[in-house]
KOLMARMI-682664 format. One line per 10 residues: number of its first residue (from 0); their letters; for each residue x, y, z of N, C-alpha, C. Coordinates in steps of 0.02 Angstrom, whole numbers. Last residue first. Layout:
NUM> a> X/Y/Z/X/Y/Z/X/Y/Z ~ ...
//
This chain:
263> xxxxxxxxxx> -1321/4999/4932/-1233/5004/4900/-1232/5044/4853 ~ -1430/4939/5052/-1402/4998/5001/-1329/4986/5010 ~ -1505/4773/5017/-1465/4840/5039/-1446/4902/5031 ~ -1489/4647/4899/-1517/4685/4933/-1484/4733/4977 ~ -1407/4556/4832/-1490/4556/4818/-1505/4600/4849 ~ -1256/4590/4774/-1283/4559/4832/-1361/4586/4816 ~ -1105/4559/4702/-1154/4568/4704/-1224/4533/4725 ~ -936/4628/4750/-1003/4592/4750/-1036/4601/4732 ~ -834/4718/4775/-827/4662/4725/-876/4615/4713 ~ -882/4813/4878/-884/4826/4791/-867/4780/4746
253> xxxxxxxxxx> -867/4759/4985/-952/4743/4959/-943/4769/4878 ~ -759/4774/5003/-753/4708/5009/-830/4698/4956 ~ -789/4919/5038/-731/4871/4966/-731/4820/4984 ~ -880/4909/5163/-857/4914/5096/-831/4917/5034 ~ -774/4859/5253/-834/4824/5210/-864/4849/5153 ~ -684/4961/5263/-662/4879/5249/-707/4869/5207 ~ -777/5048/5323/-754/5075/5266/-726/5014/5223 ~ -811/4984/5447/-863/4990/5391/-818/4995/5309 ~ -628/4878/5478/-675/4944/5484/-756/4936/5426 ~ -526/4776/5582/-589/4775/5522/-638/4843/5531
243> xxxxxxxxxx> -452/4736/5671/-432/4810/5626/-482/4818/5581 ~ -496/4623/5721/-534/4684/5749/-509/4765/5733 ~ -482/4537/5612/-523/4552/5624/-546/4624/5659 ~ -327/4627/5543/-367/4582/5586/-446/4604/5590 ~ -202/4654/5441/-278/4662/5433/-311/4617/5467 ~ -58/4624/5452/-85/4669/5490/-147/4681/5483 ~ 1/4531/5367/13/4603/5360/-16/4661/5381 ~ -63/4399/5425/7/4420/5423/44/4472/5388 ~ -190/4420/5358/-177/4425/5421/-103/4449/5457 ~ -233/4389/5224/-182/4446/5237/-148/4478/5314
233> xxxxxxxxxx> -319/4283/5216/-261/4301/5171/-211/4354/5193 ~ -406/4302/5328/-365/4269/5314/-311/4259/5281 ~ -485/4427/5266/-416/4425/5346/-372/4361/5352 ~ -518/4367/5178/-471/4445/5170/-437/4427/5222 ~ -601/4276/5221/-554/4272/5163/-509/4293/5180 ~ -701/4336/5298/-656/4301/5332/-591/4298/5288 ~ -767/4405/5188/-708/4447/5239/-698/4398/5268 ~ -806/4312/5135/-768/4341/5107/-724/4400/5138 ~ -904/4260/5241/-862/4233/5217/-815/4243/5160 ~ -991/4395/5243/-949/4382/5303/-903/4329/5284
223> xxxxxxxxxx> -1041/4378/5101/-1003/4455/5133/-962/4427/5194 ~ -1125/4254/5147/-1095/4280/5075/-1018/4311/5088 ~ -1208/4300/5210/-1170/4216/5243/-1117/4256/5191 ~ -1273/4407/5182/-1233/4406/5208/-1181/4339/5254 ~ -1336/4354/5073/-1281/4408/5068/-1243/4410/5114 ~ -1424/4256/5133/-1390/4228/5095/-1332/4285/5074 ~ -1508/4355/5214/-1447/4290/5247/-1420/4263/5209 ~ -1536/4500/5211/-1542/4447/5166/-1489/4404/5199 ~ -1511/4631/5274/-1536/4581/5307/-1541/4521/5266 ~ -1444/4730/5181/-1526/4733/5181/-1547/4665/5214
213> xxxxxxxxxx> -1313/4753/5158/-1352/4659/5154/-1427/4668/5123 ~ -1299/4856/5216/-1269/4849/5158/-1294/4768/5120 ~ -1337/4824/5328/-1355/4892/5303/-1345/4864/5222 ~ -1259/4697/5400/-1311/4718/5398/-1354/4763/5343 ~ -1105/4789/5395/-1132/4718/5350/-1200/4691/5346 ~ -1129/4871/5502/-1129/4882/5409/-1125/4832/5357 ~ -1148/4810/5595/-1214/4843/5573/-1188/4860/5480 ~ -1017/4747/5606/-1082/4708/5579/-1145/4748/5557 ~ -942/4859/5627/-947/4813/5559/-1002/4791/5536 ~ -1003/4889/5744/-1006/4941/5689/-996/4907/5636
203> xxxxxxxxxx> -970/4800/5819/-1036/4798/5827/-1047/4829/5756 ~ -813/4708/5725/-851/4747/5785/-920/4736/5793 ~ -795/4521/5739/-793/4578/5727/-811/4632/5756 ~ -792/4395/5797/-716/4436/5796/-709/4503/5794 ~ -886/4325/5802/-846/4310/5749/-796/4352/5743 ~ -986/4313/5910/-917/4279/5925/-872/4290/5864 ~ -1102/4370/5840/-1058/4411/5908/-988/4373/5930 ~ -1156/4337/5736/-1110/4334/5729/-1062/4384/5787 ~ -1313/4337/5797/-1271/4275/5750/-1191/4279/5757 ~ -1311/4464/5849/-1301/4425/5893/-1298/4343/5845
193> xxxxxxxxxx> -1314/4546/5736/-1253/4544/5782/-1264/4480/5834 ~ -1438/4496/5676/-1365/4451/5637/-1292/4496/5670 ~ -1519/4526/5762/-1511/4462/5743/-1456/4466/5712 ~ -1521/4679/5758/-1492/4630/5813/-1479/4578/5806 ~ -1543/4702/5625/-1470/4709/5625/-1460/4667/5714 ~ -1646/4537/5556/-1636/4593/5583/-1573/4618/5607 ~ -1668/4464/5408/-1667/4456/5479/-1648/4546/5482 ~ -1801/4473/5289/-1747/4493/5302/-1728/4479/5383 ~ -1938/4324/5312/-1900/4384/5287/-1828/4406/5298 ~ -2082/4234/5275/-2002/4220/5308/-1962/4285/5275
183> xxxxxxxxxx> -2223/4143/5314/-2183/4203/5277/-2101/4199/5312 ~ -2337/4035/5278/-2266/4041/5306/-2234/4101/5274 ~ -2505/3992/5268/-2438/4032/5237/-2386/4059/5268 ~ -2609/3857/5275/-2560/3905/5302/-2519/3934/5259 ~ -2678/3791/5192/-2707/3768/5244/-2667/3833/5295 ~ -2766/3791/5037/-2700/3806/5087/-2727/3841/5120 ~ -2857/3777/4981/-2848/3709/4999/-2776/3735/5043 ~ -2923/3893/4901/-2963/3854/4966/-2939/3787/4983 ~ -2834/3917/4802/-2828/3943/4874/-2862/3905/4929 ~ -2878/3814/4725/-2814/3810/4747/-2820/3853/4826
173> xxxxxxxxxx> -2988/3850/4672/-2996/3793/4700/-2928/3784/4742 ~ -2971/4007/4630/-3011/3981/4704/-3014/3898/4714 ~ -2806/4062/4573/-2882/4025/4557/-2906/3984/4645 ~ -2731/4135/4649/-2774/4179/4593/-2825/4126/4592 ~ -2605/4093/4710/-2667/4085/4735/-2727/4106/4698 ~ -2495/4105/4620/-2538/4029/4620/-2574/4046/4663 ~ -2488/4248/4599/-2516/4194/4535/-2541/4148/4575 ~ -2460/4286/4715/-2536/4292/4702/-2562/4231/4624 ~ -2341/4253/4739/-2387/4225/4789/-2449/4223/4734 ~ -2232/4315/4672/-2261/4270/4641/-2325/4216/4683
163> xxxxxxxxxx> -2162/4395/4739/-2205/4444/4687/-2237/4390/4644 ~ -2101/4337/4853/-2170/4365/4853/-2213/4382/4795 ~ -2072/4146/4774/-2052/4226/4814/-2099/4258/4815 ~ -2112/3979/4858/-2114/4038/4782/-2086/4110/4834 ~ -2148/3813/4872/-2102/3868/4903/-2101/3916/4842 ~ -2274/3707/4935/-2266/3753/4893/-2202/3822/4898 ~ -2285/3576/4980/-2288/3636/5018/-2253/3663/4961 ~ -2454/3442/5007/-2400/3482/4966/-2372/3563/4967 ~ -2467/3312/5106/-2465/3404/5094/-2430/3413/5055 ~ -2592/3166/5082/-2525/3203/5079/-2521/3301/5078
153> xxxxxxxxxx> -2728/3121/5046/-2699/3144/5112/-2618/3173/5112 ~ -2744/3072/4902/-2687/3031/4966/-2690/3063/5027 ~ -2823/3164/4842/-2822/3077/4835/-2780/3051/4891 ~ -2784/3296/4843/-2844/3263/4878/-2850/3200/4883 ~ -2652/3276/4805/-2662/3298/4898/-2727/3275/4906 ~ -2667/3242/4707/-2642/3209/4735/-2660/3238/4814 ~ -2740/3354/4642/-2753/3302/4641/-2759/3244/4688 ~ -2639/3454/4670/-2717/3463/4692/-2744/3409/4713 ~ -2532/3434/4568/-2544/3430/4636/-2624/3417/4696 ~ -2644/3421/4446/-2601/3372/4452/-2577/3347/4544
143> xxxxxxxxxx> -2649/3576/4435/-2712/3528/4461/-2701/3463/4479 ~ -2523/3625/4440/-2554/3647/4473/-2612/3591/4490 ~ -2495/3599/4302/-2470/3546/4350/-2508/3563/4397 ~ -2609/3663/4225/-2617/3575/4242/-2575/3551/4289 ~ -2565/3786/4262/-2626/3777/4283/-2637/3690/4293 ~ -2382/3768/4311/-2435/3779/4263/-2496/3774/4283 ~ -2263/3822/4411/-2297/3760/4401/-2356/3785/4381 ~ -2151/3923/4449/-2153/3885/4389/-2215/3813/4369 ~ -2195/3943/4561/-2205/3989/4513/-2192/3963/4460 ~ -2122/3850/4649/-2148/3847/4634/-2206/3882/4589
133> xxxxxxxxxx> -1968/3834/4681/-1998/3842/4623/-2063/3854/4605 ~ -2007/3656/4762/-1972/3735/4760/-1983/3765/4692 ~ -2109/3584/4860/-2104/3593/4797/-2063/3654/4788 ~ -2137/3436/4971/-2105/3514/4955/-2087/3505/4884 ~ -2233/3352/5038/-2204/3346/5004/-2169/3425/4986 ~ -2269/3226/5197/-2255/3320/5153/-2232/3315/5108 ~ -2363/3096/5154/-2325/3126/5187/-2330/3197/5164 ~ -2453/2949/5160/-2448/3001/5145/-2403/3041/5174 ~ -2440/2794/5088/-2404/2836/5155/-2398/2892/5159 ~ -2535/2736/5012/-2506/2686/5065/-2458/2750/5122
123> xxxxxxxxxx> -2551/2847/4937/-2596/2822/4974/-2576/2805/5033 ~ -2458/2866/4884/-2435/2907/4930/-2496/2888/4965 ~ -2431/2741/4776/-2384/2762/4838/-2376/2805/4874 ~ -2565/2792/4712/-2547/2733/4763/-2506/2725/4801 ~ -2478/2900/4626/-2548/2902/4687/-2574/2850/4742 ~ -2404/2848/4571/-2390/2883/4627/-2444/2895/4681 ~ -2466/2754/4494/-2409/2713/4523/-2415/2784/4589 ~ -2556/2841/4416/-2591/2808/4468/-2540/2768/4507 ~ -2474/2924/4344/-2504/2933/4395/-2539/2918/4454 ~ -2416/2796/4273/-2383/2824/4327/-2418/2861/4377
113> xxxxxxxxxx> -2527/2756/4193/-2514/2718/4242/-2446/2756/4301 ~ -2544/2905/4118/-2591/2882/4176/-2570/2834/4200 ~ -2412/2918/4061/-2440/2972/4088/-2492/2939/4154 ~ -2301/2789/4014/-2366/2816/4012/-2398/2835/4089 ~ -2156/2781/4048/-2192/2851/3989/-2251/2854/4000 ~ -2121/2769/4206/-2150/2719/4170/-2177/2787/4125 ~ -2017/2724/4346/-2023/2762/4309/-2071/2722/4219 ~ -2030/2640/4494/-2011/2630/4438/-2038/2664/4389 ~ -2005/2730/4637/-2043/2698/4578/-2032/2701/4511 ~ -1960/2810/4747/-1916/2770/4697/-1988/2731/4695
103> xxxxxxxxxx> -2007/2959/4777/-2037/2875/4805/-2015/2802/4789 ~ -1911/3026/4687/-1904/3026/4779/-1943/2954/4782 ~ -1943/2966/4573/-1901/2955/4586/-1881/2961/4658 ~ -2093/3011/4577/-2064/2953/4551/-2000/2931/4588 ~ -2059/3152/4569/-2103/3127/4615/-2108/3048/4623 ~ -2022/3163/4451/-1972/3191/4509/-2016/3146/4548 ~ -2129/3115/4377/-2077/3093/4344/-2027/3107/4420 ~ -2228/3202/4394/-2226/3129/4423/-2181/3108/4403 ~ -2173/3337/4341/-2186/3338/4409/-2207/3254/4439 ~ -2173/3285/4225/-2126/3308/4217/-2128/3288/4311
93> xxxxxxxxxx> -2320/3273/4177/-2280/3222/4171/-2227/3245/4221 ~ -2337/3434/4210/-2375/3390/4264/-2324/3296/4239 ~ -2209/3512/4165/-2260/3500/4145/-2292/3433/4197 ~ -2130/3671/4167/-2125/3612/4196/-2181/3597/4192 ~ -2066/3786/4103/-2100/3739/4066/-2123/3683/4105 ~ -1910/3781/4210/-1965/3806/4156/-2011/3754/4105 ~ -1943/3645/4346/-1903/3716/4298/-1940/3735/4262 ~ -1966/3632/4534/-1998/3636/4466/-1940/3688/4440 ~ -1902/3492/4632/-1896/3562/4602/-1926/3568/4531 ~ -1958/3425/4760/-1944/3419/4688/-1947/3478/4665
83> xxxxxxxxxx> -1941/3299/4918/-1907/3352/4865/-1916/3363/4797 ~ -1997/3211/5027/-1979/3186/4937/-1981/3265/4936 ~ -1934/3188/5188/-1981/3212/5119/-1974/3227/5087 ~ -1855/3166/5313/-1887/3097/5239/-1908/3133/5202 ~ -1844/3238/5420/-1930/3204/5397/-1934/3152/5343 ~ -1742/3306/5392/-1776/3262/5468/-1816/3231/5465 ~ -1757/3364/5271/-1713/3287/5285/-1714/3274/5337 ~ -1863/3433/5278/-1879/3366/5249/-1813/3346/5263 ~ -1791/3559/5364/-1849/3506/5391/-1862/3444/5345 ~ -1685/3583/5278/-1684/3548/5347/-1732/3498/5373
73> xxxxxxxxxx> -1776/3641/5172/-1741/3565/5147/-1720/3550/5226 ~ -1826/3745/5224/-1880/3680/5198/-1834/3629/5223 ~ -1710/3826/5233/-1744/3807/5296/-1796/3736/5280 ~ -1667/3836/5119/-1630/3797/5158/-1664/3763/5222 ~ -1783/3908/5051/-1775/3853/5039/-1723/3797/5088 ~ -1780/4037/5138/-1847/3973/5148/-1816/3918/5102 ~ -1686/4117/5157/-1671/4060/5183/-1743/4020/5177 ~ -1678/4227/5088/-1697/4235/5138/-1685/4180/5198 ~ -1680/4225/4955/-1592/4235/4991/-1639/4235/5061 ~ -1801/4325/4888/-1754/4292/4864/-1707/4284/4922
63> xxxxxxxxxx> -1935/4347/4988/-1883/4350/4969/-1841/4313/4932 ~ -2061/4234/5031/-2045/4265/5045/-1995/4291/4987 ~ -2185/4082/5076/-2147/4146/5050/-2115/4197/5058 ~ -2260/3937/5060/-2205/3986/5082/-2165/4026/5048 ~ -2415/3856/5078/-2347/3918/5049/-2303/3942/5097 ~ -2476/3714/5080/-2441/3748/5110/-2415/3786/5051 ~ -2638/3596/5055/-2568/3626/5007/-2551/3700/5065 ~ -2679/3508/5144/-2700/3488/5043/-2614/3518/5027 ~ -2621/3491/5314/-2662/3522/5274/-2640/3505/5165 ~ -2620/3403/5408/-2622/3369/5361/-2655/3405/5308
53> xxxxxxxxxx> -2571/3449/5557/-2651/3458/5526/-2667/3423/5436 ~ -2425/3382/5567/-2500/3398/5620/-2576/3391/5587 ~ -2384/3474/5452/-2387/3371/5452/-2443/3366/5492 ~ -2407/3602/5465/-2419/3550/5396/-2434/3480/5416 ~ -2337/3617/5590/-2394/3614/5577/-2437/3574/5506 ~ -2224/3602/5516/-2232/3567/5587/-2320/3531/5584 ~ -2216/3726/5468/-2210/3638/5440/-2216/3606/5490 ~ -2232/3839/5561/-2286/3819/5500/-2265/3739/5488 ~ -2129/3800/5621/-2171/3800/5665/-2222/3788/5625 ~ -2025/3843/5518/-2009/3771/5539/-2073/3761/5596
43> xxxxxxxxxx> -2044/3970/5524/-2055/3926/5458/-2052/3845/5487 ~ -2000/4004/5654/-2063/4014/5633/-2086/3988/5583 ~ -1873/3986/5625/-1898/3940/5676/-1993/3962/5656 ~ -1821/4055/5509/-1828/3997/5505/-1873/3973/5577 ~ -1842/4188/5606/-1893/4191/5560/-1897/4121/5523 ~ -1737/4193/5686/-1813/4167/5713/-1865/4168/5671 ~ -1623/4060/5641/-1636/4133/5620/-1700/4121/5658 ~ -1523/3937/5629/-1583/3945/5662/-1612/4012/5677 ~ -1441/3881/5468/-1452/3939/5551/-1528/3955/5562 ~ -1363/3773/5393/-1429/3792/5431/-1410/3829/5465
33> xxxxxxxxxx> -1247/3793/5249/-1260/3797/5325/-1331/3808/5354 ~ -1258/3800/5121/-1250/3733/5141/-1270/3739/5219 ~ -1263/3931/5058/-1312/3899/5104/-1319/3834/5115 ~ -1169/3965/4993/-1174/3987/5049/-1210/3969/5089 ~ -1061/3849/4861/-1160/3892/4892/-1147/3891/4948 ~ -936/3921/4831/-955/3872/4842/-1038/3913/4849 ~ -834/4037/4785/-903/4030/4749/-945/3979/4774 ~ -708/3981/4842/-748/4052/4868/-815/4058/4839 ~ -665/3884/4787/-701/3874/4828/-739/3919/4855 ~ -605/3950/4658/-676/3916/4665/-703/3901/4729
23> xxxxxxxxxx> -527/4090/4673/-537/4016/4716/-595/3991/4711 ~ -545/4238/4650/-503/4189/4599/-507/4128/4618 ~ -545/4297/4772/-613/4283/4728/-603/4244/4643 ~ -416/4267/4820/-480/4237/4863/-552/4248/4801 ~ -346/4382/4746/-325/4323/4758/-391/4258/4783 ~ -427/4502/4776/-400/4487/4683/-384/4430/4695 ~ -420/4528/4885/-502/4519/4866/-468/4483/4779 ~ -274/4557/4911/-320/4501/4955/-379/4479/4904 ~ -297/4680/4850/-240/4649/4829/-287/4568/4870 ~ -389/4745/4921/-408/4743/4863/-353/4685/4828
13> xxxxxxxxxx> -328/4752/5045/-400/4718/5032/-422/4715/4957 ~ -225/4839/5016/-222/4779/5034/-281/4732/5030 ~ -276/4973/4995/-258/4931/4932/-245/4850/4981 ~ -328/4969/5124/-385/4978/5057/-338/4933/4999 ~ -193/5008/5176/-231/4962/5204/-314/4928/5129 ~ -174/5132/5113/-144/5049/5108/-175/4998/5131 ~ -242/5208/5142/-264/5185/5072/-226/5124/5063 ~ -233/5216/5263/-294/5180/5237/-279/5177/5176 ~ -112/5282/5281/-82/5228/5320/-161/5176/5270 ~ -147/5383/5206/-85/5334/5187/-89/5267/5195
3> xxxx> -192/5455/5324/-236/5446/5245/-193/5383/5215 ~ -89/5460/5412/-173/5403/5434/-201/5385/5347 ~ -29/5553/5354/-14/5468/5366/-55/5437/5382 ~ -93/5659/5356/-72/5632/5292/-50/5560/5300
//
C-alpha cells in the first residue's frame, strides 16, 4: 500500500511539474532547431551530395511527417549557400520566382516574364541546388516553371514532400524522367535513439519507452525527451531524478502530448 502511495505521488508530482513547464512558451519552442546526425540523415545527406556531383534536373525526398528531412535539407543548404523556398497553398509559379528572387536577391519585378528571365539568368551564371519544401503544394504550372529552370540553367531542384504525396508529383512522365534520385528517410530505430541518448541519464527501459511510444519519429521524440528533462528539472529537488525515471513516468508525461506516431 505504500509503494502504491509512494507512485501515485510521485505521478501526481509529474503532473503538478507537467502543469507548470507546459505553461512556458519556451517549452513550445521548435524542436528541431538541433541537427542530429541520425543514419538515416547521413544517408539523405549522401543523396545531396550526390545532387550537386551529378547535377541531377530534379531530386525527392521523402518520407514521414517529423522525420527530420526538412532539418536535415536545411543543414546541408546552409553549408552550401542554397536558396531555400517554401511552397504554400495555392502556390503559383509567379509566387515560386518571387521566393526564388529573393534567395538570389534580385530585384523583384510584377512582370511575370522579365523576372523569369532575371532568374533564369541568375542561375545561368551559377547554377546550384535549390530545395523546395512543401512540395505537394506545387501545381502542374509551378511544376513546369521548375522543370524549366533546371533545364535552362543546369541547376537541381530538390523537392521535399511526405510519402502519401510522392506519387502526385511523379504521376506526369516529363517530371519523373528528370529525377535523378530519391532520398527516403524514416523512423529511427529503438537502438538508434538509445544510443543518441545513452549519456542523458536515463534508463535503457525508459528510452525503449520513449521509443515505442514515439514510433521512432525524431521530432516526438526531441519533443518527449525535452519535456522530461522539464519534469526533472522542475522537480528534482523533491526527489524525481533522472534515474528515478520510470516507463510508467513516460507515460504521463506522453498524456499531455500530442505526438505523430507510436502507440498511446
Amino acid at each position: 500500500m505504500g509503494r502504491k502511495a509512494n507512485g501515485d505521488q510521485t505521478l501526481a508530482l509529474i503532473d503538478e511539474a507537467l502543469g507548470i513547464v507546459m505553461g512556458e512558451a519556451e517549452l513550445w519552442k521548435d524542436p528541431r532547431d538541433g541537427f542530429i546526425p541520425t543514419e538515416g540523415a547521413k544517408a539523405l545527406l549522401g543523396h545531396l551530395h550526390l545532387v550537386a556531383q551529378e547535377g541531377f534536373p530534379l531530386a525527392l525526398v521523402v518520407g514521414p511527417a517529423g522525420v527530420g528531412k526538412t532539418l536535415t535539407c536545411r543543414y546541408w543548404a546552409r553549408e552550401h549557400e542554397a536558396p531555400w523556398v517554401r511552397a504554400q497553398p495555392s502556390y503559383s509559379p509567379a509566387a515560386l520566382l518571387e521566393d526564388l528572387a529573393v534567395e538570389l536577391r534580385i530585384t523583384r519585378t510584377k512582370t511575370f516574364r522579365v523576372l523569369l528571365s532575371m532568374v533564369r539568368d541568375a542561375l545561368l551564371m551559377s547554377p546550384r541546388v535549390i530545395f523546395v519544401d512543401e512540395a505537394q503544394l506545387l501545381d502542374r504550372p509551378t511544376l513546369e516553371t521548375v522543370k524549366y529552370l533546371a533545364d535552362e540553367t543546369g541547376s537541381s531542384f530538390v523537392l521535399i514532400t511526405s510519402e502519401e504525396f510522392e506519387g502526385q508529383i511523379r504521376r506526369h512522365r516529363d517530371i519523373e524522367s528528370r529525377i535523378g534520385t530519391v532520398a527516403r528517410i524514416g523512423p529511427i530505430s529503438l537502438q538508434e535513439t538509445q544510443a543518441i541518448y545513452k549519456d542523458s541519464g536515463y534508463s535503457p527501459e525508459v528510452l525503449a519507452e520513449v521509443h515505442t511510444l514515439t514510433g521512432g519519429i525524431l521530432r516526438d521524440i526531441v519533443r518527449l525527451m525535452r519535456q522530461m528533462d522539464r519534469v526533472v528539472e522542475w522537480s528534482g529537488e523533491r526527489g524525481l531524478t533522472k534515474a528515478a525515471f520510470t516507463p510508467a513516468h513516460v507515460r504521463r508525461v506522453v498524456s499531455r502530448l500530442n505526438l505523430a506516431g507510436g502507440a498511446r
